[in-house]
C-alpha positions in Angstrom: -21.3 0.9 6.9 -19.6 -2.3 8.1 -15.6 -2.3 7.5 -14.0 -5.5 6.5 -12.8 -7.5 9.7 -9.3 -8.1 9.4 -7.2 -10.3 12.0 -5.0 -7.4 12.9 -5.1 -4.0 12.6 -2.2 -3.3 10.5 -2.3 0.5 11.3 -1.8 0.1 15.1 0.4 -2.7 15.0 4.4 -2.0 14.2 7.1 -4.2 13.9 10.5 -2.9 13.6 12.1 -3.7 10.5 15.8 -3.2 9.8 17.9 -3.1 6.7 18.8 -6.7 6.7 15.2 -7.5 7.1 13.6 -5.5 4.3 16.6 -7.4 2.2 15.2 -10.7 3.3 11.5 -9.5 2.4 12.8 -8.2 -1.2 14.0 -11.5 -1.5 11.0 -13.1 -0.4 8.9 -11.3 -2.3 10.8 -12.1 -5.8 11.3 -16.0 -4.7 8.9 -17.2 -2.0 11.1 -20.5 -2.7 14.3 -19.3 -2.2 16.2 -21.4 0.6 17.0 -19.9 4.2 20.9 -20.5 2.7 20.4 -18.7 -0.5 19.2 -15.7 1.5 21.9 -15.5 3.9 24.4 -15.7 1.2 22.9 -12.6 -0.5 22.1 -10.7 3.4 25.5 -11.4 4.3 24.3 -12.7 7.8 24.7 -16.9 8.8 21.4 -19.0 8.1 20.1 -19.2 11.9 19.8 -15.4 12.4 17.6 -15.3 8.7 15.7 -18.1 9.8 14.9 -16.4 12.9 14.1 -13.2 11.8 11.8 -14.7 9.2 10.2 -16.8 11.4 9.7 -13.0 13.8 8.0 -11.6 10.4 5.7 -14.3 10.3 4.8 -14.8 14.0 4.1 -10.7 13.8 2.4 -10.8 10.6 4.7 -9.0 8.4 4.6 -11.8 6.3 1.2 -13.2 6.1 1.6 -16.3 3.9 3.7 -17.7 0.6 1.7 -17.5 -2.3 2.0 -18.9 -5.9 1.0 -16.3 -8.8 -1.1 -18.1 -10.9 -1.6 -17.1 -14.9 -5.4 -16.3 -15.2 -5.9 -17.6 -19.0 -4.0 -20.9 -18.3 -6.4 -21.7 -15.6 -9.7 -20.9 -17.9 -9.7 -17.3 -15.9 -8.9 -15.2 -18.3 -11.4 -12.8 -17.8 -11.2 -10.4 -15.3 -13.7 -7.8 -14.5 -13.8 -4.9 -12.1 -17.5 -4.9 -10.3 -18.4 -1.4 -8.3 -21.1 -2.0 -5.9 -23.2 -0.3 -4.2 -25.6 -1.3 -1.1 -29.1 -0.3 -0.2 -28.7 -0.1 3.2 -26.0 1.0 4.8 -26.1 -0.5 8.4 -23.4 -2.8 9.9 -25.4 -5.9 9.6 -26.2 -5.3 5.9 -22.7 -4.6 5.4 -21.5 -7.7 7.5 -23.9 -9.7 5.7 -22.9 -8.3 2.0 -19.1 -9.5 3.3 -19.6 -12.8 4.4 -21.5 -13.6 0.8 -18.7 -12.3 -0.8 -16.4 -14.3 0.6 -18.4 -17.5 -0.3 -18.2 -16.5 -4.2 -14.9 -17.8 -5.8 -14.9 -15.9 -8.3 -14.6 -12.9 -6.3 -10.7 -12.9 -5.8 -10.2 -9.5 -4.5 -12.9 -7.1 -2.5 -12.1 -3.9 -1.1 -14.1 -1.4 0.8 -14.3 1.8 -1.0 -15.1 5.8 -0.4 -17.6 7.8 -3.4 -20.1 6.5 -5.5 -20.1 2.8 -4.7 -19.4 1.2 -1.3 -17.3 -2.1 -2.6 -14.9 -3.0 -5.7 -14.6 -6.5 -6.6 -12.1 -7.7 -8.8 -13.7 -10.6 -10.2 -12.5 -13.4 -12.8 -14.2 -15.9 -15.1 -13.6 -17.9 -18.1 -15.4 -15.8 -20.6 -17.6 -13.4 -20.9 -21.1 -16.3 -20.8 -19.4 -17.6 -17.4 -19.5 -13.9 -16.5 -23.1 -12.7 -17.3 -24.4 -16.1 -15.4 -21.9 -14.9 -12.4 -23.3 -11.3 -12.7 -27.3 -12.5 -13.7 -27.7 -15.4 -11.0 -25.3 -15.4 -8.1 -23.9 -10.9 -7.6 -27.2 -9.3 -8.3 -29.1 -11.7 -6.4 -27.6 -11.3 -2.8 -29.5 -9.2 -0.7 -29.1 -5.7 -0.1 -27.3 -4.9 -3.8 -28.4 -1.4 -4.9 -26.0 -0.7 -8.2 -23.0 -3.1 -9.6 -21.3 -1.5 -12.7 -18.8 -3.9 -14.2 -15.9 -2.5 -15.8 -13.6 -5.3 -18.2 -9.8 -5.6 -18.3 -8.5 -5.3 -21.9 -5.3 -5.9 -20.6 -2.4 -5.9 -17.2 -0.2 -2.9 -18.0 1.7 -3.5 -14.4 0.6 -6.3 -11.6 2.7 -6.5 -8.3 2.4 -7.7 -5.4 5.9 -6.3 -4.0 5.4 -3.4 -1.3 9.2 -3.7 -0.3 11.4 -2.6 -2.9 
């Protein structure tokens, strides 16, 4: 089965992180905005060493981009489904080719490689449930290679994070 590609193999690669710069990432992570000088205030450390050290987290790849977190219903997105997929085949150039058509489908917002019963999840969004069933009917069950998708709906977010330092 083919593994998603990533840029970096987080696992191998380390980067040192000290107290001062899982502060700055807490901080981050709460307020991707949040000026070099309000961080340094809070750190206790001048605004050239936080600059630098958050411009080391980038270049390494501890921080991999700024983001902004989006409400799903605002945007006409309010549904959001959970897709388990599994392949046919199970080769590196089905999976390869199962990957690069996912990534062409925007309404596929998250896709992870799984161990069991199916190979992939998908966490999937539409406007309702019509914009769904067309997404499911004409675009996911018609690339090549699907074997079983079971869709699973959110009734609701109980707890959604994307903080890993705390």
């Amino acid at each position: 089965m083919a593994k998603a590609t990533q840029k970096e193999d987080s696992a191998t690669v380390h980067t040192p992180l000290d107290t001062k710069d899982l502060a700055i990432l807490r901080l981050l992570q709460e307020n991707a905005r949040i000026t070099v000088k309000e961080i340094s205030d809070k750190v206790h450390l001048s605004t050239t060493p936080v600059h630098e050290r958050i411009k080391r987290m980038e270049e390494s790849g501890v921080i991999k981009q700024y983001a902004t977190l989006v409400d799903h219903a605002k945007v006409k997105k309010g549904l959001m489904v959970i897709c388990y997929v599994s392949l046919k085949q199970h080769s590196k150039n089905a999976g390869d080719k199962f990957i690069k058509t996912i990534h062409a489908l925007n309404e596929v917002i998250e896709c992870y490689n799984i161990s069991g019963e199916f190979d992939f999840m998908l966490k999937v969004v539409a406007e309702d449930m019509n914009a769904y069933y067309d997404f499911h009917v004409n675009r996911l069950s018609q690339i090549e290679n699907i074997g079983n998708v079971q869709s699973v709906f959110v009734m609701g977010i109980i707890k959604q994070t994307h903080q890993l330092v705390y």
